[in-house]
PyMOL commands that place a pseudoatom at each C-alpha (Angstrom):
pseudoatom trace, name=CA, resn=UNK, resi=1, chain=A, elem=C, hetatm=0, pos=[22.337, 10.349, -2.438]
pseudoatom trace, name=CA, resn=UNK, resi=2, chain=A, elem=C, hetatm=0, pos=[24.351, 7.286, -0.548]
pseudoatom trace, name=CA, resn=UNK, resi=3, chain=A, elem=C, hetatm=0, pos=[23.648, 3.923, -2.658]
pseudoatom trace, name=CA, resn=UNK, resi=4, chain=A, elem=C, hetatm=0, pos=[22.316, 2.053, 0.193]
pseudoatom trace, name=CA, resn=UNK, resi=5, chain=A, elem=C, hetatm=0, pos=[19.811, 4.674, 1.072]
pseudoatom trace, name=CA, resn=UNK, resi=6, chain=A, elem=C, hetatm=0, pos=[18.473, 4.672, -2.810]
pseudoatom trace, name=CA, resn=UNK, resi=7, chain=A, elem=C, hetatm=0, pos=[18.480, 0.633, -2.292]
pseudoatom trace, name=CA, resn=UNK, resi=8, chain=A, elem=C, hetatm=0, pos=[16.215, 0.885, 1.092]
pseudoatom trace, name=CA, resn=UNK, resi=9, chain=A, elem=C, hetatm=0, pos=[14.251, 3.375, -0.357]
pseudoatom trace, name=CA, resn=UNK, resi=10, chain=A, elem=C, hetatm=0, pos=[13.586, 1.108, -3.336]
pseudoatom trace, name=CA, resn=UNK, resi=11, chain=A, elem=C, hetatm=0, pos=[13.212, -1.639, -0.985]
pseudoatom trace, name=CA, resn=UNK, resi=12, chain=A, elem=C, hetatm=0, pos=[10.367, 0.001, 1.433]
pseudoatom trace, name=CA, resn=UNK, resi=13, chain=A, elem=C, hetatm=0, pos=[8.600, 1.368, -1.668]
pseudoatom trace, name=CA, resn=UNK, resi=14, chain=A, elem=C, hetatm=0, pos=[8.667, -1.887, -3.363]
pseudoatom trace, name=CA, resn=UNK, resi=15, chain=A, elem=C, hetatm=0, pos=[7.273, -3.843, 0.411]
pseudoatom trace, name=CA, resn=UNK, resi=16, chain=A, elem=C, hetatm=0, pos=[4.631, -1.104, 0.290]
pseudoatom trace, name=CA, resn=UNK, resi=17, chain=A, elem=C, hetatm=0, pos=[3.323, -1.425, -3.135]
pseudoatom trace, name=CA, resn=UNK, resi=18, chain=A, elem=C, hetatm=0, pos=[3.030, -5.405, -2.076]
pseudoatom trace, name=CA, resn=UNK, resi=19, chain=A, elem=C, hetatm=0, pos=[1.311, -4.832, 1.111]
pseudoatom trace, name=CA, resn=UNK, resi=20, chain=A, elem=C, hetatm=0, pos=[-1.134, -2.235, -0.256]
pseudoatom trace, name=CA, resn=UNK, resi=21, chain=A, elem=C, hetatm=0, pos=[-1.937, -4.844, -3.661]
pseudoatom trace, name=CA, resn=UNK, resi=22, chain=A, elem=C, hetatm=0, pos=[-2.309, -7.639, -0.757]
pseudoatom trace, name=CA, resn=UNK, resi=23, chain=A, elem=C, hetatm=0, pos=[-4.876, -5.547, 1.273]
pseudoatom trace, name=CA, resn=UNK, resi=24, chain=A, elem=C, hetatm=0, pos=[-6.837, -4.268, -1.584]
pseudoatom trace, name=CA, resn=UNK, resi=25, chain=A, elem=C, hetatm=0, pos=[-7.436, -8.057, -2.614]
pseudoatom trace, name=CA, resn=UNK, resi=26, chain=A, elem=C, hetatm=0, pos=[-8.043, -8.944, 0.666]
pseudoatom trace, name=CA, resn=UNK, resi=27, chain=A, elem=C, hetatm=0, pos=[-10.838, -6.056, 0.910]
pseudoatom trace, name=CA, resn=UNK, resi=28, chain=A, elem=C, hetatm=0, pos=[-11.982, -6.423, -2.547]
pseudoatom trace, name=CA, resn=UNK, resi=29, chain=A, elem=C, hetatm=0, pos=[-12.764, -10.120, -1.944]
pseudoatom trace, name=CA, resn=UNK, resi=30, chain=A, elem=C, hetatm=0, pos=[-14.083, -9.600, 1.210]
pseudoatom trace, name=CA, resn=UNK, resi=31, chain=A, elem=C, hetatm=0, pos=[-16.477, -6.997, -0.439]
pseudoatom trace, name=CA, resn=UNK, resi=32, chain=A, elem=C, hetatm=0, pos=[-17.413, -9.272, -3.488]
pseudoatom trace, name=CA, resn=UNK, resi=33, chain=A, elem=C, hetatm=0, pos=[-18.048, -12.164, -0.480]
pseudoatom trace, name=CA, resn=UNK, resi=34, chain=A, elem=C, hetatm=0, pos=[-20.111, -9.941, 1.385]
pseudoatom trace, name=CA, resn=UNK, resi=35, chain=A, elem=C, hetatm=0, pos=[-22.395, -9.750, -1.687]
pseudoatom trace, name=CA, resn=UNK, resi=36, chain=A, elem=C, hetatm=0, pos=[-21.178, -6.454, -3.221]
pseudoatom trace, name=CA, resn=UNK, resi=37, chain=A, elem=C, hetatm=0, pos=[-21.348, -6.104, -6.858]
pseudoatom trace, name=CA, resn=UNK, resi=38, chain=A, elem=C, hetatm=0, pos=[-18.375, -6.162, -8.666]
pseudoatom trace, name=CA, resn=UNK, resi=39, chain=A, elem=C, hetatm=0, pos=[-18.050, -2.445, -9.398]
pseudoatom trace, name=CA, resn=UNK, resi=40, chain=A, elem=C, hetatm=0, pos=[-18.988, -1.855, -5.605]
pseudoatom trace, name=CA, resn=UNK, resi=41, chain=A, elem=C, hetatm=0, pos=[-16.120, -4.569, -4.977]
pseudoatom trace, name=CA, resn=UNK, resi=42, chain=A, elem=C, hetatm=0, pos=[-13.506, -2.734, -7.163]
pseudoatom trace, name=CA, resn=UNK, resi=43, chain=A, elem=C, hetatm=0, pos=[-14.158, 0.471, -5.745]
pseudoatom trace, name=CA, resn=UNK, resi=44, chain=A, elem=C, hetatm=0, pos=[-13.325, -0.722, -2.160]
pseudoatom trace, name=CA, resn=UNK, resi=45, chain=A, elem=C, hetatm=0, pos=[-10.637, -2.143, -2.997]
pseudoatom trace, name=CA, resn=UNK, resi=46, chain=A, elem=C, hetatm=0, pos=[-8.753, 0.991, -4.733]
pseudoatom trace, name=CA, resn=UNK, resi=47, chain=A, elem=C, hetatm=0, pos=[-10.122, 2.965, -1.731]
pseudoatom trace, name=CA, resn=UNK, resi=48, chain=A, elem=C, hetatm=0, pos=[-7.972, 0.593, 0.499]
pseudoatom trace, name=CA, resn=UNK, resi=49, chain=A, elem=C, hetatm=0, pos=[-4.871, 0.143, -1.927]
pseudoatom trace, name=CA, resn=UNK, resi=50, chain=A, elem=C, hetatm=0, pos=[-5.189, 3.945, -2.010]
pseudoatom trace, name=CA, resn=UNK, resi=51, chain=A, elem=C, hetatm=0, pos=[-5.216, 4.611, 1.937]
pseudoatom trace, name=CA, resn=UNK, resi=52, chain=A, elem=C, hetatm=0, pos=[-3.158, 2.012, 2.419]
pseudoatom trace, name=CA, resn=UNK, resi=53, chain=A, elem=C, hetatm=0, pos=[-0.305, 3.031, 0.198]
pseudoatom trace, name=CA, resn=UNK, resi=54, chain=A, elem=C, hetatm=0, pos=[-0.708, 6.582, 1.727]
pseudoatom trace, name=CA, resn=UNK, resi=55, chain=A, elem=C, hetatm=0, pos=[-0.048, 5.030, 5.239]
pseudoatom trace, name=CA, resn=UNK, resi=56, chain=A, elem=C, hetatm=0, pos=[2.834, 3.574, 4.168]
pseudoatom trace, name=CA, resn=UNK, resi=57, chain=A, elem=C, hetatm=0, pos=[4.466, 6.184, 2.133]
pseudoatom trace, name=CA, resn=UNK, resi=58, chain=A, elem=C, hetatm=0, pos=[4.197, 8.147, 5.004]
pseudoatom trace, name=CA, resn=UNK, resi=59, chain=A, elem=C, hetatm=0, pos=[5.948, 5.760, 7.709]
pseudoatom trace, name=CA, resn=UNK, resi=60, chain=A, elem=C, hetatm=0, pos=[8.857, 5.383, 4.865]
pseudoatom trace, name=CA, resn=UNK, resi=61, chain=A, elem=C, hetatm=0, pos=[8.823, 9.098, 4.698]
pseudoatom trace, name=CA, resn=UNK, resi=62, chain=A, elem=C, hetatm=0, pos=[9.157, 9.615, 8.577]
pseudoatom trace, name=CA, resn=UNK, resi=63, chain=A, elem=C, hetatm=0, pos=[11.566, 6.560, 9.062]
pseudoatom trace, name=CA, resn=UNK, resi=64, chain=A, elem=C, hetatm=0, pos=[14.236, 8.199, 6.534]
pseudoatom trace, name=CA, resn=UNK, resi=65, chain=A, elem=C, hetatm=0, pos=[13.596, 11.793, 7.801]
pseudoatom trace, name=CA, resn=UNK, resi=66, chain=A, elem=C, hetatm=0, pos=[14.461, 10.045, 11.077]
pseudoatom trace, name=CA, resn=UNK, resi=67, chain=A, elem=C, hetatm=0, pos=[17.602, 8.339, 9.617]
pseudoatom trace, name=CA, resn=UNK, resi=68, chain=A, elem=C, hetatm=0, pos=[19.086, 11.784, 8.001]
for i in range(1, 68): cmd.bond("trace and resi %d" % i, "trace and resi %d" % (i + 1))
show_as sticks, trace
zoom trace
């Protein structure tokens, strides 16, 4: 495997963990603010770091299927 591809890959996969962590506080506080309780709260939020994640992996996964 070509160097730079491993260093994108780690790059996208790194952007996507951020983005999903970002969202899933985003929805978890939203959730809590909306007058969830705090287990209801967590549970969102994993649903959208999970789903969110799953989005992204995939886009990475078509953009370097694309590139090869």
């Amino acid at each position: 495997m070509n160097p730079h591809r491993t260093l994108l890959l780690t790059a996208l996969l790194a952007l996507a963990l951020l983005c999903s962590a970002v969202g899933a506080a985003a929805a978890g506080l939203l959730a809590r603010w909306d007058g969830a309780t705090l287990p209801a709260a967590l549970a969102r939020a994993g649903v959208a770091f999970g789903g969110s994640l799953t989005v992204c992996c995939a886009l990475i996964a078509l953009l370097l299927g694309g590139l090869s």
